[in-house]
C-alpha positions as CSV (number, residue, x, y, z in Angstrom):
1,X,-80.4,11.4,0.3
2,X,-81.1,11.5,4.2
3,X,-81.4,7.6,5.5
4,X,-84.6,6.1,6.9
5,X,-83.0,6.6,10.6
6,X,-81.6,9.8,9.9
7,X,-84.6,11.0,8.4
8,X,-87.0,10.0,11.4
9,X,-84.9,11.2,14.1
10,X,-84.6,14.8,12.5
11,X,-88.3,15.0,12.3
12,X,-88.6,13.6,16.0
13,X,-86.2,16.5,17.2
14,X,-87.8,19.2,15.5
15,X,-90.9,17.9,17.1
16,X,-89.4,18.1,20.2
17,X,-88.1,21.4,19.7
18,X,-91.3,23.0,18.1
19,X,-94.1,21.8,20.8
20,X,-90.9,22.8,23.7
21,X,-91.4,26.3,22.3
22,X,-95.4,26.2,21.7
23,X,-95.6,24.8,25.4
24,X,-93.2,27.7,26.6
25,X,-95.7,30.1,24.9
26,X,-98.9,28.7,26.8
27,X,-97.4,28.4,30.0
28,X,-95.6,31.7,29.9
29,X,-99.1,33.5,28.9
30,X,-101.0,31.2,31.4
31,X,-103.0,29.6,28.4
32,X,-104.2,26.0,28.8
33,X,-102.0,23.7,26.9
34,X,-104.1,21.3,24.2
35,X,-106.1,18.7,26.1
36,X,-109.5,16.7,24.6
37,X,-110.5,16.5,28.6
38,X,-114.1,18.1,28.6
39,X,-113.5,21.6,29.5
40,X,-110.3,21.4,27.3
41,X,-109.7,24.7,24.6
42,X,-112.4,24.6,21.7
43,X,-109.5,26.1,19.4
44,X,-105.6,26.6,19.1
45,X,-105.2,29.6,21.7
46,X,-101.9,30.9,19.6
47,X,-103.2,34.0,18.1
48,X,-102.4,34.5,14.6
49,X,-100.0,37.4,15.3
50,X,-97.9,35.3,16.7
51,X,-96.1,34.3,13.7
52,X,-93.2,32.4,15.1
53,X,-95.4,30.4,17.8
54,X,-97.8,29.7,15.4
55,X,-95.0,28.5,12.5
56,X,-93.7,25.9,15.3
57,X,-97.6,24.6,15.6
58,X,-97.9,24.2,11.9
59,X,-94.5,22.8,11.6
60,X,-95.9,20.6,14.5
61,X,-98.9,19.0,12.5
62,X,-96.5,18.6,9.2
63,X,-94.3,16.8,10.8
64,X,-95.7,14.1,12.9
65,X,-98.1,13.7,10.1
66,X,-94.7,12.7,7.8
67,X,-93.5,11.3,10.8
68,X,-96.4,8.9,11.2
69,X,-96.4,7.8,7.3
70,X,-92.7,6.8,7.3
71,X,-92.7,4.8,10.4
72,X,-95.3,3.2,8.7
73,X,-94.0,2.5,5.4
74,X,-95.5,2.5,2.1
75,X,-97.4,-0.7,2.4
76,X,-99.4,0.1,5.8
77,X,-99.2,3.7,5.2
78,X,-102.1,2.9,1.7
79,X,-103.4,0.3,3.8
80,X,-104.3,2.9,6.8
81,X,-106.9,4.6,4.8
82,X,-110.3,2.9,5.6
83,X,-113.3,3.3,3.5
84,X,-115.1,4.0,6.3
85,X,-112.9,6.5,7.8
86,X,-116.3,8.8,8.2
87,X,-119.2,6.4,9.2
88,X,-119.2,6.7,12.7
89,X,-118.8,11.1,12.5
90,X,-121.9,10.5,10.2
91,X,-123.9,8.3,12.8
92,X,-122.9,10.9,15.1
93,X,-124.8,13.6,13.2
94,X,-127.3,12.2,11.6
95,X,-128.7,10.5,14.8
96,X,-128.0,13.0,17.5
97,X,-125.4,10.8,19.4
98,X,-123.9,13.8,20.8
99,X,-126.9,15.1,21.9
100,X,-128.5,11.9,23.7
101,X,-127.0,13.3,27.0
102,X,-126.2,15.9,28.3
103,X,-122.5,17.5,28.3
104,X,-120.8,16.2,32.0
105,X,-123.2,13.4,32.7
106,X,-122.6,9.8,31.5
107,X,-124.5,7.2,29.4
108,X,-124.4,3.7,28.8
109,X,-125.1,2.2,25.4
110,X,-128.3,1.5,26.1
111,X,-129.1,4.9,27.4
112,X,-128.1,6.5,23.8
113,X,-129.9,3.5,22.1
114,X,-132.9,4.6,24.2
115,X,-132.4,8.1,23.1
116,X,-131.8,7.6,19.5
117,X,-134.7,5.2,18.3
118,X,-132.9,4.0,14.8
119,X,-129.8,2.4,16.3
120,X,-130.0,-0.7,19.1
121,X,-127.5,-0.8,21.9
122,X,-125.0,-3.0,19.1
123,X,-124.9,0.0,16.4
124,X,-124.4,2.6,19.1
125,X,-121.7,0.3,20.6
126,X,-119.9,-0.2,17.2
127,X,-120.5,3.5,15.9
128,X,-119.5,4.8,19.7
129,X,-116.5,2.8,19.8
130,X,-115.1,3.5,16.6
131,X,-115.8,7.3,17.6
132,X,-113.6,7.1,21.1
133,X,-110.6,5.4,19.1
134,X,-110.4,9.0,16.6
135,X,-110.8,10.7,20.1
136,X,-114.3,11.8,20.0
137,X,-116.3,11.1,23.4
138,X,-114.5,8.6,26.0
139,X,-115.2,5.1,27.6
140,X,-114.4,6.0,31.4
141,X,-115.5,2.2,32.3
142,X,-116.3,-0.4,30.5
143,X,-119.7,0.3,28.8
144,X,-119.9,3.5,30.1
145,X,-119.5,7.0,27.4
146,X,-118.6,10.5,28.4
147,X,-118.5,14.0,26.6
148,X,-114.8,14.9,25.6
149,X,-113.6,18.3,24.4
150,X,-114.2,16.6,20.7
151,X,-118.0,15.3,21.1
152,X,-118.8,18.7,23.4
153,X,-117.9,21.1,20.5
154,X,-120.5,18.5,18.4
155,X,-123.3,18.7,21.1
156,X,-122.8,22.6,21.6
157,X,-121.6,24.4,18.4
158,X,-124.1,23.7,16.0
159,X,-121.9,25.7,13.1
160,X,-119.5,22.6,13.2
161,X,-122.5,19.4,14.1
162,X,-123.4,20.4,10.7
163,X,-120.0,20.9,9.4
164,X,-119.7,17.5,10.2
165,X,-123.2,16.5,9.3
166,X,-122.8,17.9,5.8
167,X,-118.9,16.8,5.1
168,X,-120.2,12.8,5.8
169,X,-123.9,13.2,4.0
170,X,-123.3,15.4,1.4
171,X,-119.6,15.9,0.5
172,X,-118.7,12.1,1.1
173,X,-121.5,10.8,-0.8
174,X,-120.7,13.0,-3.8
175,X,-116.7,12.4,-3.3
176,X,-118.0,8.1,-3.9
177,X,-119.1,9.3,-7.4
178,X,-117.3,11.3,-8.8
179,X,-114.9,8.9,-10.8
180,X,-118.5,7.4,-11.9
181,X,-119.3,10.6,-12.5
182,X,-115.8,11.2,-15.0
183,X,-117.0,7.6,-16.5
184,X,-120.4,9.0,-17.2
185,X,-119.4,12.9,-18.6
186,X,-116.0,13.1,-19.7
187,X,-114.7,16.7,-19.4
188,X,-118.0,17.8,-18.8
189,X,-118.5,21.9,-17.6
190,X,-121.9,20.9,-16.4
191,X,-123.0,21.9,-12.5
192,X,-125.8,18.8,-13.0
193,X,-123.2,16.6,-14.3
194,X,-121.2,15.5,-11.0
195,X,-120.8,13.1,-7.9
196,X,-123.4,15.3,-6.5
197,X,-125.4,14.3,-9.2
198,X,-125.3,10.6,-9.0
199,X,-125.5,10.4,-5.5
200,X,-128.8,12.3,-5.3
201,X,-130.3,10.1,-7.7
202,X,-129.7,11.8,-10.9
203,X,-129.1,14.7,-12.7
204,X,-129.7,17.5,-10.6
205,X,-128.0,20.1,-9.5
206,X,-126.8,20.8,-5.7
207,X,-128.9,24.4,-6.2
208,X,-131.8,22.3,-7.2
209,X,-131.9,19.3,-4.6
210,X,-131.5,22.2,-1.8
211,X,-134.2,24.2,-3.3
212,X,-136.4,20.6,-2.7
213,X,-134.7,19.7,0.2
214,X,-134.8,23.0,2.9
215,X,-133.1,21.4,5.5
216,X,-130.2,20.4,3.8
217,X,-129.9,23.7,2.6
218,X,-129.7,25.4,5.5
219,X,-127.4,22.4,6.8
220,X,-125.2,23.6,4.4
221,X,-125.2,26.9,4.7
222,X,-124.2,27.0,8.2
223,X,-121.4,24.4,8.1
224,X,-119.7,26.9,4.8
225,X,-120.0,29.5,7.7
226,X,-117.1,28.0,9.3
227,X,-115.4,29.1,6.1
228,X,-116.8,32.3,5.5
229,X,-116.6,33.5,9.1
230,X,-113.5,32.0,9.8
231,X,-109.8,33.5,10.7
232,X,-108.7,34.6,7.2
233,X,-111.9,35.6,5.7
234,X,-112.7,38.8,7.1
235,X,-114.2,41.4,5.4
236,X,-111.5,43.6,6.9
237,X,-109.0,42.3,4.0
238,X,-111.3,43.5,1.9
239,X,-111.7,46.8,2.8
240,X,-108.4,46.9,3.2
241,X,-106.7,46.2,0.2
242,X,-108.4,47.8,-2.4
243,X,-108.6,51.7,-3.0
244,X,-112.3,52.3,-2.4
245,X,-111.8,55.6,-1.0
246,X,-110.5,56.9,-4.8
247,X,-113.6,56.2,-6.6
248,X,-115.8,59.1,-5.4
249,X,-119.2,58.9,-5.4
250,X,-119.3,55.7,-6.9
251,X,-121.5,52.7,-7.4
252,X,-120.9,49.5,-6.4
253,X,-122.9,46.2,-7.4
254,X,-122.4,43.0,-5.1
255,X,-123.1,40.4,-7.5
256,X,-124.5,37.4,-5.6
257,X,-123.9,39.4,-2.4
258,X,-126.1,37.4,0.1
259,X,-127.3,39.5,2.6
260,X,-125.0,42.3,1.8
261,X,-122.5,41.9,5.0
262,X,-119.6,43.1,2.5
263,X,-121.5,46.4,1.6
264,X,-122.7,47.5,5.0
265,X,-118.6,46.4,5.8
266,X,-117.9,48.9,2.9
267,X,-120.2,51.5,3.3
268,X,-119.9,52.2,6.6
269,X,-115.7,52.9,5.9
270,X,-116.7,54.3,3.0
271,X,-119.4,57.4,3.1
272,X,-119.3,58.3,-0.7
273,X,-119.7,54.8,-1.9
274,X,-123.4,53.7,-2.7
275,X,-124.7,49.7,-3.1
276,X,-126.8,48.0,-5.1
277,X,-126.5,44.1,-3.7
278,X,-127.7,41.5,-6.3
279,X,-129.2,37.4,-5.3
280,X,-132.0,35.9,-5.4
281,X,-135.5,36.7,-4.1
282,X,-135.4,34.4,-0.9
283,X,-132.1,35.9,-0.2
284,X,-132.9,39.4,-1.1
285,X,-135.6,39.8,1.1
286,X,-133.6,38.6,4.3
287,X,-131.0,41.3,3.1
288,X,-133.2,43.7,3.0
289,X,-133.9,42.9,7.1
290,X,-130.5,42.8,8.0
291,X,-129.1,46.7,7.1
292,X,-129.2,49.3,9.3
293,X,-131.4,52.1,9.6
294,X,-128.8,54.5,8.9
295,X,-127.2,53.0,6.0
296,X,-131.0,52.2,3.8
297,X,-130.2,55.1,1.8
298,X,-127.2,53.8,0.7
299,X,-127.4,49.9,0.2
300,X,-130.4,48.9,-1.8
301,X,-131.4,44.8,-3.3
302,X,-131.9,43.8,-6.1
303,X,-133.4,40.4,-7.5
304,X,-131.5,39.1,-10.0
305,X,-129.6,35.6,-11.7
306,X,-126.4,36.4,-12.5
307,X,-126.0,33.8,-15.0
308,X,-128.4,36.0,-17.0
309,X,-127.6,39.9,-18.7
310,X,-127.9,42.4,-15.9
311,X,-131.4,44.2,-15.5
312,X,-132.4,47.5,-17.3
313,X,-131.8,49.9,-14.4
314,X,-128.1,48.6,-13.8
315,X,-127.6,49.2,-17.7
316,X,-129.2,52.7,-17.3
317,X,-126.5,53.1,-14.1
318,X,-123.4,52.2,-15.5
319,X,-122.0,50.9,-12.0
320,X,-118.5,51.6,-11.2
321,X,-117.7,48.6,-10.0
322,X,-118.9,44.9,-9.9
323,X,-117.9,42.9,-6.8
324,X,-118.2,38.8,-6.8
325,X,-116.7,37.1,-3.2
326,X,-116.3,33.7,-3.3
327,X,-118.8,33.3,-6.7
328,X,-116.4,31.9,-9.5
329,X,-115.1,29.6,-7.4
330,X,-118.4,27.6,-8.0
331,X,-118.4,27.5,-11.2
332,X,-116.6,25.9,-14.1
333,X,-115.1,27.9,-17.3
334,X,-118.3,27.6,-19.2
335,X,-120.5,29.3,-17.1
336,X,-117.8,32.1,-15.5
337,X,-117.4,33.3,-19.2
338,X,-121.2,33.7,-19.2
339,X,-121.5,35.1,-15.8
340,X,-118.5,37.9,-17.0
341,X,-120.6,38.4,-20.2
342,X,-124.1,39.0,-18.9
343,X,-122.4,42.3,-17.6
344,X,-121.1,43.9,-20.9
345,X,-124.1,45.5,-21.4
346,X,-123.9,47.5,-18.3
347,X,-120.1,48.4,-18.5
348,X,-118.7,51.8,-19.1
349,X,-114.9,52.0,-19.9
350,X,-112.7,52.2,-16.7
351,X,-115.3,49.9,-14.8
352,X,-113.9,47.5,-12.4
353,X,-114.3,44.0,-11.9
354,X,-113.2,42.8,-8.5
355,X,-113.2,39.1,-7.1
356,X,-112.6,38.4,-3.5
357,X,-112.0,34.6,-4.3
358,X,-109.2,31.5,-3.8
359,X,-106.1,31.0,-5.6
360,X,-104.5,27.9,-4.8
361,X,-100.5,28.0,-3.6
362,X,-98.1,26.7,-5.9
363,X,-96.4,23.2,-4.2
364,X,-94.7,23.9,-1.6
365,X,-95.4,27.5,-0.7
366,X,-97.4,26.7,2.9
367,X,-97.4,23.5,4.8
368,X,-98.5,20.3,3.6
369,X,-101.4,20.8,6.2
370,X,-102.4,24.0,4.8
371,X,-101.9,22.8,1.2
372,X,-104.2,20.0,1.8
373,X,-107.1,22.0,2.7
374,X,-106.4,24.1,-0.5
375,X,-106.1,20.8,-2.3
376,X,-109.1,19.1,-0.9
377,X,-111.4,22.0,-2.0
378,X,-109.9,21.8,-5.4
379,X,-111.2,18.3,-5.8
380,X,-114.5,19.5,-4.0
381,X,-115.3,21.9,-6.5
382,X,-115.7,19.0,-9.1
383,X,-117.4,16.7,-7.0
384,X,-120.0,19.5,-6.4
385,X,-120.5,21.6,-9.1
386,X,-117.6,20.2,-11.6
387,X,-115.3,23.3,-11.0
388,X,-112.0,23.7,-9.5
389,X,-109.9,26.7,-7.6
390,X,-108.0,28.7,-10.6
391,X,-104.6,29.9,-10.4
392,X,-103.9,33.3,-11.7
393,X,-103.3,32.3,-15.4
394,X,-106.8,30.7,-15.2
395,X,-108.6,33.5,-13.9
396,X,-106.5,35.0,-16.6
397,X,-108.2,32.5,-19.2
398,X,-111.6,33.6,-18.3
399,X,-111.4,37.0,-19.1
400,X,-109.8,36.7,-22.5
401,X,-112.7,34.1,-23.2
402,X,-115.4,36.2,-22.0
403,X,-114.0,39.6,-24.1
404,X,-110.8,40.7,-25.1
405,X,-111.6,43.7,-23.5
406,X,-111.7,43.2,-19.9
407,X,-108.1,43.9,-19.3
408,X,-107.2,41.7,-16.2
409,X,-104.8,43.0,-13.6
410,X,-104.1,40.4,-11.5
411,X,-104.3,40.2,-7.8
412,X,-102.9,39.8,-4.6
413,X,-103.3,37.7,-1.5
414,X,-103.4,40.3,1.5
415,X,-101.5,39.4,4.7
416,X,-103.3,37.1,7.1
417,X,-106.0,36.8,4.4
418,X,-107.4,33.0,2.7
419,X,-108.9,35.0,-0.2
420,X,-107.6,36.6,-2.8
421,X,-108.7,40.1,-4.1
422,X,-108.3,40.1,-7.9
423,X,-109.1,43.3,-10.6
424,X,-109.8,43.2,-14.2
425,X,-111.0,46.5,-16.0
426,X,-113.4,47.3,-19.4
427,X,-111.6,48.9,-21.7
428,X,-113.2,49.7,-24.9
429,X,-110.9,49.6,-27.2
């Protein structure tokens, strides 16, 4: 086993090393290298095809992050995680800090106190303060805050203000209770039973305090677009890597499909493929907005709950394939087995089931920074809807409960994807 000091200075050389070679890169393709001054990059400039450059910016984060916690030790590493690690991202969002003035002009504390009427000039120095010490906005004199690269992307990108907005009032407050929430249900399957739960005051689900609650909804909406839309979740993988082409003139139901962006994807690679795209009515109707003229004929909507048995006319069709992207992942065992059973009815043998959905890395596989995201969901899942991201025996395990005869098949992660594509079939016998 490496010593303490042998241990540190190998990670401080491959630091060294790594951000030599991820400067060289900037420099040599006359990129700005990372900088939180105002008008510094919004985003790593290393372009994901850059595998090498972008393995030294990973190995980068890893390792001054282990780096960090050993130079620390044990005792001050457990101690460095505050309770109130959040509180001042939260004030920051909830009260429009980064929007009391304007992006390249400055403010005192009174001047955002002025501008947001719940705090006085004490909270907004306490909140600010703690802000500028995790790097977001600076203190160019004494009393005196500025816009930094951080609080600009919060005062112009509204996609991540409510990231950040709904990470400290939503996932936080359910993340606080749900131990109390094990305490309370003990190995309970139910999406009503949860940290959300208890921290909105009862028993409800998240679907049902959003329906109350439209703001938050659409809150949260746009801060999972920073998923959804992100590098590693485009629709490309997913046209990609399954043979669509092969089935003909085939039918294709999008089960919880949104606004159908995955079938007009789909059907405009794919001329002999038809869509029937499946949410619910608030949903539907926006869908029904968003396709284009030339592609009606082919992509239809349908209202419909898929936790109930498919409608008549989707019987009467006998699609050829069901599609589900990112729609298991919300649910526990319980109610994927019932979501997978409400289509029997409408399956003919040979149909396909395909998910476009997570499945965790085993330990070790990626970085410890990429892990922990993967992780951190995970535990999300059960603080929200008292789920969790399966691996491949568990998606396994849904099928068999659901019928013995959906055959699964297994999956694959495509290259450059975050999502897996996996396939099950209905055989009959």
């Amino acid at each position: 086993m490496a010593t303490l000091g042998s241990r540190i200075t190998e990670l401080a050389s491959r630091i060294a090393a790594n951000t030599t070679r991820l400067n060289n890169y900037l420099v040599a393709h006359n990129l700005p290298t990372p900088s939180f001054d105002v008008d510094g990059p919004k985003d790593t400039l290393v372009p994901k095809e850059e595998t090498m450059v972008e393995a030294a910016r990973v190995a980068i984060i890893d390792d001054t992050q282990q780096l960090r916690r050993l130079v620390l030790g044990p005792r001050e590493y457990l101690m460095s995680y505050t309770h109130n690690e959040l509180i001042s991202q939260q004030a920051i969002t909830r009260f429009g800090i980064a929007h009391s003035f304007p992006v390249g002009s400055e403010a005192s504390f009174a001047d955002i106190a002025a501008a947001t009427p719940q705090l006085t000039e004490t909270d907004v120095r306490k909140f600010v303060r703690h802000a500028i010490n995790k790097d977001i906005f600076i203190e160019p004199r004494p009393g005196v805050v500025a816009h930094n690269a951080v609080s600009r992307l919060l005062a112009e990108d509204p996609v991540i203000h409510d990231w950040v907005g709904a990470s400290t009032d939503d996932l936080w407050q359910s993340a606080s209770q749900t131990c109390a929430a094990l305490d309370k249900w003990k190995g309970s399957q139910e999406p009503n039973e949860t940290g959300f739960a208890l921290a909105n005051g009862g028993t409800a689900t998240l679907y049902e305090v959003f329906s109350r609650e439209p703001k938050r909804a659409r809150r949260f909406g746009n801060a999972m677009r920073s998923f959804t839309e992100g590098t590693g979740f485009e629709l490309s993988h997913v046209a990609d890597n399954f043979p669509w082409g092969e089935l003909g003139n085939a039918t294709v139901v999008d089960v919880g499909g949104s606004q159908g962006f995955a079938c007009i994807t789909l059907a405009n690679m794919f001329p002999s493929l038809s869509f029937v795209v499946q949410d619910l009515a608030p949903v539907v109707e926006a869908g029904r907005k968003q396709v284009p003229p030339e592609l009606a004929d082919r992509i239809t909507f349908m209202e419909h709950d898929f936790l109930t048995e498919q409608p008549d006319d989707i019987k009467t069709l006998k699609p050829d394939v069901f599609f589900f992207r990112w729609i298991f992942h919300n649910w526990s065992d319980k109610y994927c087995v019932k979501i997978l059973r409400s289509l029997i009815p409408a399956l003919k043998p040979g149909a396909k089931i395909v998910i476009n959905d997570n499945v965790p890395p085993g330990p070790g596989v990626m970085s410890k920074w990429q892990e922990d995201r993967f992780r951190s969901m995970d535990i999300t899942m059960k603080e929200l809807q008292n789920s969790f991201e399966r691996e491949l025996n568990d998606w396994a395990k849904i099928f068999q409960l659901a019928d013995p005869r959906f055959r699964f098949q297994g999956g694959k992660l495509p290259a450059g994807a975050n999502l897996w594509l996996l396939v099950a079939e209905w055989k009959e016998t």
